[in-house]
N, C-alpha and C positions, 0 to 999 in steps of 0.2 A: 601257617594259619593266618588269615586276612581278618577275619572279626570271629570274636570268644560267644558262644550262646551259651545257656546251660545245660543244653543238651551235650555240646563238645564235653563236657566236665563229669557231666554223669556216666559218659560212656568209657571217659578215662580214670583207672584206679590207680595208675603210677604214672610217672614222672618219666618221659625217656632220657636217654643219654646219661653221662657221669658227671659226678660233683665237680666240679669245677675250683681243682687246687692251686692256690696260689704260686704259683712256680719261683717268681721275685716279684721286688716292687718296680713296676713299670717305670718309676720316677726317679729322677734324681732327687735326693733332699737338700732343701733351700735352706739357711739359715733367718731368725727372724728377728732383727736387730735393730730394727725400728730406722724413721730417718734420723736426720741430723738433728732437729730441733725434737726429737722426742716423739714426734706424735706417730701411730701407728699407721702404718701406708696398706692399703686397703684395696681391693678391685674385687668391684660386682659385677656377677656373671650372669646370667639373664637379665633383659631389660626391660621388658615390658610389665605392666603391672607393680607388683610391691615392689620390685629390680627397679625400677626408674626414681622410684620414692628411696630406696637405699641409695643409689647414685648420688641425687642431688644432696640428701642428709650428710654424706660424706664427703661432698664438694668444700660446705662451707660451716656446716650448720652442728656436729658435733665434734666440740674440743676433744683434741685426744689423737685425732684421727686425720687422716688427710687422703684422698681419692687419689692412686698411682697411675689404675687400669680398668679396662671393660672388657666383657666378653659376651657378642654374642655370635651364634651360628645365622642369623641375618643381618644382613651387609647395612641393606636401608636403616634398620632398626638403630644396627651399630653404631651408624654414621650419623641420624638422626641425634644420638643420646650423646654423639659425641661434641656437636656440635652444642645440645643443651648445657653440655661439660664449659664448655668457652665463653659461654654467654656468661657463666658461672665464676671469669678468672681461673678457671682449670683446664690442664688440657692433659688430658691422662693417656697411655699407651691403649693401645685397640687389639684386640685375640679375636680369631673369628676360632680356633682351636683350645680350646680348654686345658690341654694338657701343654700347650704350649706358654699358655699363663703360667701353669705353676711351673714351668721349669725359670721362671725371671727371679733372681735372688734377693729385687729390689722391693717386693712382695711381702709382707707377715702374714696378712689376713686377708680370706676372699669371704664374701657375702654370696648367697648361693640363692638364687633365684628364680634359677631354670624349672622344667616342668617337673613336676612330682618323679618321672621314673628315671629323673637323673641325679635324684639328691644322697640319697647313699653311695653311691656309686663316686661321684664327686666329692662329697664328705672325707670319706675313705682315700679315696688318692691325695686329697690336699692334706690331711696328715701324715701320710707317707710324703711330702715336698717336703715337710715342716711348716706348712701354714697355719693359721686359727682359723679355724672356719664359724659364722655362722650362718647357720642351715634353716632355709623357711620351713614354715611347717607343711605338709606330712614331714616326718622325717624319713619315709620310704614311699616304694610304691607295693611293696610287700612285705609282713612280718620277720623272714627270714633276714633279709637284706638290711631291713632294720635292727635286727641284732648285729650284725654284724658291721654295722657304723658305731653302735655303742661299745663293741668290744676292742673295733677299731683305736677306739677314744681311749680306751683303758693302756692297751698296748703302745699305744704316741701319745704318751700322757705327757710329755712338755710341750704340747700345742693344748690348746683348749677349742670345746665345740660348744657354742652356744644356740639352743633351739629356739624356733621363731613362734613358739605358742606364749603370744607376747601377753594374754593374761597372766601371765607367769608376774609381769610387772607390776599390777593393779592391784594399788592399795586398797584397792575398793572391798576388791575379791578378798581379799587376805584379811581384810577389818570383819568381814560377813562370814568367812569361814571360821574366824575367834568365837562370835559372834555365838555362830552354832553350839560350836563343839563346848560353850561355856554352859551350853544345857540351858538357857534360858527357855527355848519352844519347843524341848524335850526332844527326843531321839529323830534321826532322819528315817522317813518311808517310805521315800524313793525323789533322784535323782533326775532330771528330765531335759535331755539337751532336743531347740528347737532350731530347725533351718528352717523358717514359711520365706523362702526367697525365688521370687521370680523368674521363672526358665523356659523363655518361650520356645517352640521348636526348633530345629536348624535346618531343616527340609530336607530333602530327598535329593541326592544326588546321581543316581543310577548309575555308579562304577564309579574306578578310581579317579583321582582328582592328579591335576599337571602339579608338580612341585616345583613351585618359584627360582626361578637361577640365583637368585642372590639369598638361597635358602639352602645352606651348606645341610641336607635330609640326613645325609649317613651321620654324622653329627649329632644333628637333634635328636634322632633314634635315637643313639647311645645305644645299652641295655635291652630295649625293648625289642620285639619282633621289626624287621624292616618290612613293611608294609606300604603299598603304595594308603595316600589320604582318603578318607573318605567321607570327607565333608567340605564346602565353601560357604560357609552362613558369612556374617557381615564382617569376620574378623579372619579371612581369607580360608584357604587348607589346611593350613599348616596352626595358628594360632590360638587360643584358648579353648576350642570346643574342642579340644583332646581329652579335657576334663571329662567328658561324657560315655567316653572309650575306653573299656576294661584293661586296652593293652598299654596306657598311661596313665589314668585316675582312677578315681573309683564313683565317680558322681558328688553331691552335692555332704555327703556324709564326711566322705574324705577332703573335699575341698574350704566348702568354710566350717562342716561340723566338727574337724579334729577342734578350733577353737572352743567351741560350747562343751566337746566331748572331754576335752582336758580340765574344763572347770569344775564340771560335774562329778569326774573321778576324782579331782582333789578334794571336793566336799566331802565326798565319803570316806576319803580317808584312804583308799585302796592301794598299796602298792603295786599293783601288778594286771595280770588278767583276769579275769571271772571264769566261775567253775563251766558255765555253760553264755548259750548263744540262741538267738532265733530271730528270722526275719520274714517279715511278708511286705508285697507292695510290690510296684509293678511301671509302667510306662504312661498314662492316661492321658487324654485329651486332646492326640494327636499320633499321629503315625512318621516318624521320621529316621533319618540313619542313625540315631545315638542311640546306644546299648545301657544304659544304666540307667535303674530307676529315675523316675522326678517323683515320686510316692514312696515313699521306704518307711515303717517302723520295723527298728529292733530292738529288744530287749535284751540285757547283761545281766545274768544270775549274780550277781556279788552279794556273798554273804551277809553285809550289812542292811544292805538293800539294794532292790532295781534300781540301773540307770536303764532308763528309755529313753532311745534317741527317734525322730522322727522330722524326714523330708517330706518340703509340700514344696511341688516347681507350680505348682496351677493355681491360679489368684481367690479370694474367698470368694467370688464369681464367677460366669463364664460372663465378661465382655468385660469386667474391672481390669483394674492394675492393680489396687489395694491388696493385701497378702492378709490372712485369718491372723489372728494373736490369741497368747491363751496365758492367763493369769497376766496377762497388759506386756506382753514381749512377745514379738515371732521368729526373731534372731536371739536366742538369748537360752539360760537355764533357769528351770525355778526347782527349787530343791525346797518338798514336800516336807513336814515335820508335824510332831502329834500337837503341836501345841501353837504353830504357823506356818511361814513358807517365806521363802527367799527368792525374790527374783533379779536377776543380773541380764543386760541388757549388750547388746554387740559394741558398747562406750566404754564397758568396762563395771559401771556406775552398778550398784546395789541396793535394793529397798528390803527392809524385815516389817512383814504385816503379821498381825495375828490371824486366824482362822476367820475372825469377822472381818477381815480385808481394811484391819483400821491398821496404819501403820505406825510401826511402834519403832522405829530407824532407820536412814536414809546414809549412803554413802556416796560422795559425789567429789573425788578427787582427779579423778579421769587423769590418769595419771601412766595407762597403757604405751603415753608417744615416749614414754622412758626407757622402752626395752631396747631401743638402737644404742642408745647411750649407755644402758646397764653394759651391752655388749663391749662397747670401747673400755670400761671398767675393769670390769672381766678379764680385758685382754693386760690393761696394765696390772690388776691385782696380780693375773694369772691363777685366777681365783672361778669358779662360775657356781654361786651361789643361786640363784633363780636361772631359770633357762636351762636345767638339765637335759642332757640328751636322751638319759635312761626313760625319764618323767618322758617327754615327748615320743618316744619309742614305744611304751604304754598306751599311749593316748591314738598313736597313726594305727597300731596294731590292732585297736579296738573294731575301728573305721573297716578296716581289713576281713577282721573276723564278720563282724555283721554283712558285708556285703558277700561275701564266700554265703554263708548259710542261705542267700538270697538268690545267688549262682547254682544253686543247686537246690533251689525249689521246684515245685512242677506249679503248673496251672491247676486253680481251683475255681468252683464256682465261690461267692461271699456264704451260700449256705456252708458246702464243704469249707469255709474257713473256720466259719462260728464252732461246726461241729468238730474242728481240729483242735481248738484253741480250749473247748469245753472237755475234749479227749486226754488231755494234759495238765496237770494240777499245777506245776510252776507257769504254764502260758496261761492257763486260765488266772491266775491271779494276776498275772503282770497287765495281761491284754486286756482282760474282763474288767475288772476290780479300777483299772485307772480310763477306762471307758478310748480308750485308743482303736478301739473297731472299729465301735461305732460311731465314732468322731469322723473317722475316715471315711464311712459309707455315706455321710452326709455333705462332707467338703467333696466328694465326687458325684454325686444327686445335682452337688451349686453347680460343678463346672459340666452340667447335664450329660455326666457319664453314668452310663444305667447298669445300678449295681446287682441287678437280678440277669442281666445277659453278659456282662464283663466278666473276666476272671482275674483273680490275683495271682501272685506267683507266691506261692507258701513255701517258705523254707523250712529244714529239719532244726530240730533243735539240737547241736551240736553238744558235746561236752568236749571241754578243754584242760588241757596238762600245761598250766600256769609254767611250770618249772623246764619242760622240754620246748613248750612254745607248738606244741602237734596239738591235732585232735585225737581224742581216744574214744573207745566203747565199742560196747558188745556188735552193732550192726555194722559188718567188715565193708558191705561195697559203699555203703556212704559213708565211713569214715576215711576208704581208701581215697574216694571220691574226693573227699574233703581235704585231704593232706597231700593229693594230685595239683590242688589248685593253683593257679602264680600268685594269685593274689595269698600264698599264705609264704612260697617259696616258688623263685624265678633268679635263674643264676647268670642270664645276660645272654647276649650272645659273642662270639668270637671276638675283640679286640674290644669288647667293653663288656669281659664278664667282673661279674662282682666277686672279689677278694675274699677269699674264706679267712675269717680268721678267728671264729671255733666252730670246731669241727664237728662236733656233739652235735648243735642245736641244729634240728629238722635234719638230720643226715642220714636221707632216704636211697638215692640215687648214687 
């Protein structure tokens, strides 16, 4: 399969081929004994992006810890960060093979950086080495997979995994979550994580793209389908707009929204998943090779209340750069309440207003660049008190479900929306009631996409089994449909399948 529609989904009810059982662990196990002088010997593996920002932090800049090794599957990339290593008084060993890192025994901890559909996957082997891992966030590229790096955790439970949903660290958050639940602005009534982050096109490439010599592909696959590239925007083939392709991210929901998505759940309190799912939104304001929304709301039934997340890639304009904001954040959650509202901002920072928008507390420790360091903590406590794996497993699996229900919409007119959304008593109050339509049909009006000729892509509203991690209910071909998906379950392919290691959960195939 070369690119996922949602037509491929809907016409598949099951999953081909078999479960894919762990036969042995591929790895030798490493022991993890620290250096000489104590501090923990470290190597990050993807380099580009948050990878370069872990590098140098672990070159010089947190006690505790000290940079061994690099890994990346490009050479340039490698040798580039290796050189920034030297500039640094460091000169740390170079992997262009991953697994050949963790088989070094001079190794405790690797920082995991790579693309989203190689972070469970990796996870999971470096606790089979005996490494620490901390894992950026998503913690998968599908729910499945992500169980199965948490159960990993439980099973090599003398390593520790530390999740990279570094609100996790922000005192901010954690002062405004008190805050709440001390009942001061009375009960929460919903939840509401925002991405308004700019995504211009990536253009049109018509067929597949050369893959770079000094870009070890079989590699960077990993897991995923081997597919020639299909994209060169300004950060080559191979490099970040993978994000926009179903068979490694999931779009802007999964990329920076697991962060808002993670704060939001923990204001409510939720341990887990929601009883139900739905999504609408769609591609707009351009025509190009990427597959995943830049317009996406979904809504999460949790019983206490709605979290609605929602992606805007198109500027509060069509000819701006500026991005819409809503309660004064477009990167950020405000978490609604009968008696205020909370808004938290992509710094971390917190404000408490009452309903007349007077603010009645402000939190401003910015205190997020802590979570590198929590980690070094962690690894000496052996302890990992914030930065759960479980917690971050929740939060990517969110990301997961909402764009599934989105994969498996059909095209509607904005009428056919309204009358979908009015046909459903839990969408009608999520969509209706917090004005989320009609918000949309207006931020598409600005970027002069014309909502009476457009269609959106309307998702089912899915009901979820919290406890099996499946979808369930009475209407079989879209629930088959739905538990067909990779993005809920995708077991790898040949020398880089994913580890089973419980068997129960999603154990379909």
């Amino acid at each position: 399969m070369n690119n996922w529609t949602r037509k491929d989904f809907l016409k598949a009810s099951v999953v081909g081929g078999s479960a894919a059982l762990l036969s042995k662990t591929p790895l030798a196990a490493a022991s993890s004994g620290g250096s000489a002088n104590g501090d923990v010997r470290v190597a990050v593996v993807g380099l580009n992006g948050q990878g370069r920002g872990h590098m140098l932090d672990h070159c010089n800049k947190l006690p505790g810890s000290k940079l061994v090794a690099i890994c990346d599957v490009d050479t340039k990339v490698l040798e580039a960060r290796k050189a920034q290593c030297v500039e640094q008084g460091v000169t740390p060993k170079t992997y262009v093979d991953y697994r050949k890192l963790l088989e070094d025994k001079d190794i405790d901890a690797v920082v995991i950086a790579s693309p989203n559909h190689q972070h469970s996957l990796q996870t999971i082997w470096a606790l089979q080495a005996g490494k620490d891992v901390y894992c950026e966030k998503p913690l998968s590229h599908n729910v499945w997979e992500g169980r199965q790096a948490v159960e990993a955790s439980r099973k090599y439970n003398k390593n520790i995994v530390f999740a990279g949903t570094q609100n996790r660290s922000s005192e901010d958050v954690m002062e405004a979550i008190a805050y709440v639940r001390s009942g001061k602005i009375g009960k929460i009534k919903w939840a509401r994580g925002l991405c308004y982050k700019l995504r211009e096109s990536i253009g049109r490439t018509y067929g597949p793209q050369a893959v770079p010599a000094h870009v070890d592909y079989d590699l960077w696959t990993g897991p995923a389908w081997l597919t020639p590239p299909r994209r060169n925007g300004s950060k080559g083939p191979i490099h970040y707009d993978w994000h926009w392709f179903w068979n490694y991210g999931g779009g802007d929901i999964t990329n920076q929204g697991i962060h808002q998505m993670d704060v939001a759940r923990w204001f409510l309190g939720e341990p887990g998943l929601p009883p139900n799912v739905m999504s609408f939104g769609g591609r707009f304001g351009y025509q190009d090779d990427a597959e995943t929304p830049n317009t996406l709301i979904s809504v999460f039934g949790y019983e206490k209340a709605p979290l609605i997340f929602e992606v805007r890639g198109l500027p509060m304009r069509a000819g701006m750069r500026a991005m819409d904001s809503y309660y004064g954040t477009n990167v950020g959650v405000v978490v609604q309440c009968e008696g205020g509202f909370v808004t938290i901002g992509s710094n971390g920072g917190a404000i408490i207003y009452d309903n007349n928008k007077k603010k009645l507390q402000q939190f401003a420790k910015n205190t997020l660049g802590q979570h590198r360091a929590n980690f070094v903590k962690a690894m000496q406590s052996r302890k990992v008190t914030i930065g759960s794996v479980e917690e971050c497993h929740y939060s990517s699996a969110l990301c997961h479900l909402g764009n599934v229900s989105y994969m498996l919409g059909t095209e509607k007119t904005n009428a056919e929306l309204a009358d979908a959304i009015r046909a459903d008593a839990e969408t009608s109050d999520s969509f209706a009631r917090y004005g989320s339509f009609v918000r949309m049909l207006d931020h598409l009006k600005a970027n002069n996409v014309d909502p009476t000729s457009t269609q959106t892509v309307v998702g089912p509203l899915l009901k979820i089994d919290g406890k099996q991690e499946i979808f369930v209910g009475s209407e079989r071909e879209i629930v088959d449909a739905a538990n067909a998906n990779p993005l809920l379950k995708r077991e790898g392919r040949e020398g880089f399948k994913i580890p089973q290691i419980q068997a129960g959960a999603i154990a379909r195939s």
